[in-house]
C-alpha positions in Angstrom: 0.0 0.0 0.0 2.1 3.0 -0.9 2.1 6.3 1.4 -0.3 8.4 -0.6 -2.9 5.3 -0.2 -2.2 5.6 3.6 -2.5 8.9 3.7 -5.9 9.1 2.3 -6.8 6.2 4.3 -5.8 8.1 7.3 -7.6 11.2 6.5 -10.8 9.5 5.8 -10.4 7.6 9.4 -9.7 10.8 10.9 -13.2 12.2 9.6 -15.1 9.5 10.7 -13.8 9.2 14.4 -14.2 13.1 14.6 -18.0 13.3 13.5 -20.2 14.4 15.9 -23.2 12.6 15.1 -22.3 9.3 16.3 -20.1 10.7 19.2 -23.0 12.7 20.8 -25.4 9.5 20.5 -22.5 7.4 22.1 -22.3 10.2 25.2 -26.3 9.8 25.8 -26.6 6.0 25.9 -23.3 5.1 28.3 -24.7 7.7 30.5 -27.1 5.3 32.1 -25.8 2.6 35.2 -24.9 0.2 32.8 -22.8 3.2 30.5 -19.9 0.8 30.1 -21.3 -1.6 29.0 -23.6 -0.4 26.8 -20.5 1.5 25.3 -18.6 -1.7 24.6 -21.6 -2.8 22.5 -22.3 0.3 20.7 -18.2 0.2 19.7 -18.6 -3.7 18.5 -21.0 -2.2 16.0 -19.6 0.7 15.1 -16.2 -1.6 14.6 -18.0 -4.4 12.8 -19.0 -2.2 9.8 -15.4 -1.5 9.3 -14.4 -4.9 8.9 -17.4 -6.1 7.2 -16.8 -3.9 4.2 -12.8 -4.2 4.5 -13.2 -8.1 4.5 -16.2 -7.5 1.2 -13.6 -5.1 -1.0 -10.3 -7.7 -0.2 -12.7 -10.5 -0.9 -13.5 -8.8 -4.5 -10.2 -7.7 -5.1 -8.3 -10.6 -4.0 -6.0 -8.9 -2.1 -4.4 -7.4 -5.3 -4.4 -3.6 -6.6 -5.5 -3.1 -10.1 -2.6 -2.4 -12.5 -2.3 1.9 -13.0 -4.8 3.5 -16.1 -6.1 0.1 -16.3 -9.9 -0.2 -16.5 -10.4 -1.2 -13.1 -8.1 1.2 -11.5 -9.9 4.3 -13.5 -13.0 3.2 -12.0 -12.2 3.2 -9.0 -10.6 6.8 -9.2 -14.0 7.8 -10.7 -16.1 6.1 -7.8 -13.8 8.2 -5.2 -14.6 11.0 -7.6 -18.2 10.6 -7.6 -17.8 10.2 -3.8 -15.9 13.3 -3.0 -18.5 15.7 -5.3 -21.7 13.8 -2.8 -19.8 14.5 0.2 -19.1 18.8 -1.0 -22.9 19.0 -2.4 -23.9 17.2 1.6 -21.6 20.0 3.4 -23.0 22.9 1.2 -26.4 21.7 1.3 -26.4 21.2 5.0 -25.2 25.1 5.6 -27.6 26.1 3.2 -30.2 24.8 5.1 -28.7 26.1 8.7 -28.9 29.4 6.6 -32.4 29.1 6.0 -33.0 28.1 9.8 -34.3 24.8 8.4 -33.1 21.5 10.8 -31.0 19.8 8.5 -32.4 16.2 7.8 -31.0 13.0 6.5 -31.1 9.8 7.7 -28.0 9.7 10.5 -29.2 13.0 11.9 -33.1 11.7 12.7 -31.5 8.4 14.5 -29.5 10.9 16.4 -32.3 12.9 17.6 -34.4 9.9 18.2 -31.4 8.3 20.3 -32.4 11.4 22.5 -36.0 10.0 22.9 -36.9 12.2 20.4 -39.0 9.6 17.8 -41.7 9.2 17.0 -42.5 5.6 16.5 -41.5 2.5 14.3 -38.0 1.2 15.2 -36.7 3.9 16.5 -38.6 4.4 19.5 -38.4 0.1 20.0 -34.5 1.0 20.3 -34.9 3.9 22.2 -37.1 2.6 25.0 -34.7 -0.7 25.0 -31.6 1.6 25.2 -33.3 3.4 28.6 -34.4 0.2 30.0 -30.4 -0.9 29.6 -30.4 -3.0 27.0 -27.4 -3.8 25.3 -27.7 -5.0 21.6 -29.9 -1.7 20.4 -26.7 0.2 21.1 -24.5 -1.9 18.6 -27.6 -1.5 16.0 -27.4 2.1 16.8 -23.9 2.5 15.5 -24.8 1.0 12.5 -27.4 3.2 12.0 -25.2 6.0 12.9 -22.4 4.8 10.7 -21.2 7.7 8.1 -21.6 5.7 4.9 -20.2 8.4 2.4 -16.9 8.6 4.0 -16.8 4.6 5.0 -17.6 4.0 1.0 -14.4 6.1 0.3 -12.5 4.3 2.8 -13.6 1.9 1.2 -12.5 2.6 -2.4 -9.3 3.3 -1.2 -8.7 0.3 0.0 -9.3 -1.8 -3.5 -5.6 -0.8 -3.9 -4.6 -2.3 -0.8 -1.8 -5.1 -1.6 -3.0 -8.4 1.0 0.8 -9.9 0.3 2.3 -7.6 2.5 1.9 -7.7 6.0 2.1 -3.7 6.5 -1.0 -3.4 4.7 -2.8 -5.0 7.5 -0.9 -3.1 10.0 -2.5 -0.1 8.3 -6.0 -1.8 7.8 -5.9 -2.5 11.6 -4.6 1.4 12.2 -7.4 2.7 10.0 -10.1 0.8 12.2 -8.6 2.1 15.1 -8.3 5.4 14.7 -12.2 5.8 12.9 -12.7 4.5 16.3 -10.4 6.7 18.5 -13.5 8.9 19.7 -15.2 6.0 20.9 -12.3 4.3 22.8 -11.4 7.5 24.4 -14.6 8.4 25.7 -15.1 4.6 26.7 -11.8 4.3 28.5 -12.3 7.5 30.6 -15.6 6.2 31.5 -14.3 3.0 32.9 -11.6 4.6 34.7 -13.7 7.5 36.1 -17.4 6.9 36.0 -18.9 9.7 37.8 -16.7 12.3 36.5 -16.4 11.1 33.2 -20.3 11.4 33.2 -20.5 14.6 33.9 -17.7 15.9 31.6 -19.0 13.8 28.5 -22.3 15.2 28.6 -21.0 18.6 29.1 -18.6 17.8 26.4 -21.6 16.6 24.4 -23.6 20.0 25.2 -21.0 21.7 23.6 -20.6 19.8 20.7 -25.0 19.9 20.4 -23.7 23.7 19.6 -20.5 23.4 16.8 -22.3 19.8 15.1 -23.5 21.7 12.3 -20.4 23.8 12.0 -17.9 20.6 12.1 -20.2 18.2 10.2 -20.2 21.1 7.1 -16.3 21.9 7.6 -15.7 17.9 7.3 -17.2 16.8 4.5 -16.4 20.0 2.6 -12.6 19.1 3.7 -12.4 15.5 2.5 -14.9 15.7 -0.3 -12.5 18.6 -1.8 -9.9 16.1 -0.7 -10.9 13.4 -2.7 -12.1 15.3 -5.7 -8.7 16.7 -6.2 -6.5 13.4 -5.3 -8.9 11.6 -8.1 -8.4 14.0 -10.7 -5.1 14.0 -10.4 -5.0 10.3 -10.6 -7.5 10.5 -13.7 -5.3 12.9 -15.4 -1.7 11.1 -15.2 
C-alpha cells in the first residue's frame, strides 16, 4: 500500500472518528448505570462495519491492486470522484439549510435525535425505549445506523488498492479501524476509569458539541470531499 494510499486512508479515518453525530449518540446511551457496557456494545457495532466492508472489497479484489490506467483502476478513481463531489454538495447543502433556519435532515441525523428519545414511532422508539431500560444489543444496532456511509464508502474505495501480500498493509488496515474508532475508545476508556466524573464531563462535552455539530459536520465533509475530488483528478489525469 504505498504512502499516498495511507494517507488518504488516514484522512478519511480521521473524519469519521471526529464526526459528531455518532459521538453525541454514544455520550447519551453510556450515561445510564450500565454506560460501560452499553458503550462496549455500541463500539462492537460501530467496529464491525469497518471490517465487514474491509473483508467485502479484499474478498472482491483478492488482495491485489488493479494495474495503474487500467480499466479497473480508473473506475475506482471515478467512484472516489463521484464520492468526494456527494460529500461537497452534503456539506453545502447542510449550511444552506442552517442558513435558511431549516433543521437539517437526513437519515444519521433523525436516528440521532431519536437516540435522544426524540422519535416518533416505528424502530426507533423500539430502540430507544430498549436503550433506557439498559439493553445492550440496540446500542450496537445504533452505531450501525449512525455509521457515516459516504466517508466509510471512500475508505472503502481506497482500500481496493490495498496489496493483501504484505503484512504492513494489515498493520495499516488495523490502524485505519482504530483510529475511525479513536472517539469512541477514548470516551469509553475514561468512563471506565472514572465513572462519575467522566459522566458529567461527557455530557458537558456533548452539550457543547449539540452547539458546533452543524459547524464541524459542514467543515468535514467539505474538507475530504475537496480532498478526494482533487487526489482523483489528479490520478485520472496522469
Amino acid at each position: 500500500m504505498g504512502s499516498p494510499m495511507v494517507l488518504d486512508l488516514m484522512l478519511v479515518a480521521l473524519a469519521i472518528t471526529l464526526d459528531p453525530l455518532p459521538l453525541m449518540a454514544f455520550v447519551l446511551v453510556v450515561a445510564s448505570a450500565r454506560g460501560p457496557r452499553i458503550g462496549l456494545a455500541f463500539i462492537a457495532g460501530w467496529t464491525a462495519c469497518f471490517v465487514v466492508v474491509l473483508v467485502l472489497v479484499l474478498t472482491l479484489t483478492g488482495g491485489s491492486p488493479p494495474e495503474p490506467r487500467s480499466p479497473p483502476s480508473t473506475a475506482g478513481l471515478a467512484v472516489k470522484l463521484a464520492i468526494g463531489v456527494a460529500l461537497v454538495g452534503y456539506g453545502l447543502r447542510r449550511h444552506l439549510l442552517r442558513r435558511s433556519g431549516r433543521e437539517p435532515g437526513g437519515h444519521r441525523a433523525r436516528k440521532a435525535r431519536e437516540s435522544e428519545g426524540d422519535g416518533t414511532g416505528g424502530s426507533s422508539s423500539f430502540l430507544s425505549s430498549r436503550l433506557e431500560r439498559g439493553a445492550v444489543w440496540p446500542a450496537a444496532v445504533l452505531a450501525v445506523l449512525l455509521q457515516p456511509w459516504g466517508l466509510v464508502a471512500a475508505g472503502a474505495v481506497t482500500v481496493v488498492d490495498a496489496d493483501g501480500s504484505h503484512t504492513s498493509t494489515w498493520f495499516v488496515l488495523v490502524a485505519y479501524c482504530l483510529l475511525a474508532t479513536a472517539s469512541l475508545l477514548a470516551a469509553e476508556t475514561y468512563l471506565a476509569l472514572r465513572p462519575e466524573r467522566a459522566r458529567q464531563r461527557l455530557l458537558a462535552m456533548r452539550g457543547w458539541m449539540a452547539g458546533h455539530a452543524e459547524q464541524a459536520i459542514v467543515v468535514g465533509s467539505v474538507a475530504i470531499g475537496l480532498y478526494l475530488v482533487g487526489t482523483s483528478v489528479s490520478g485520472l489525469a496522469d
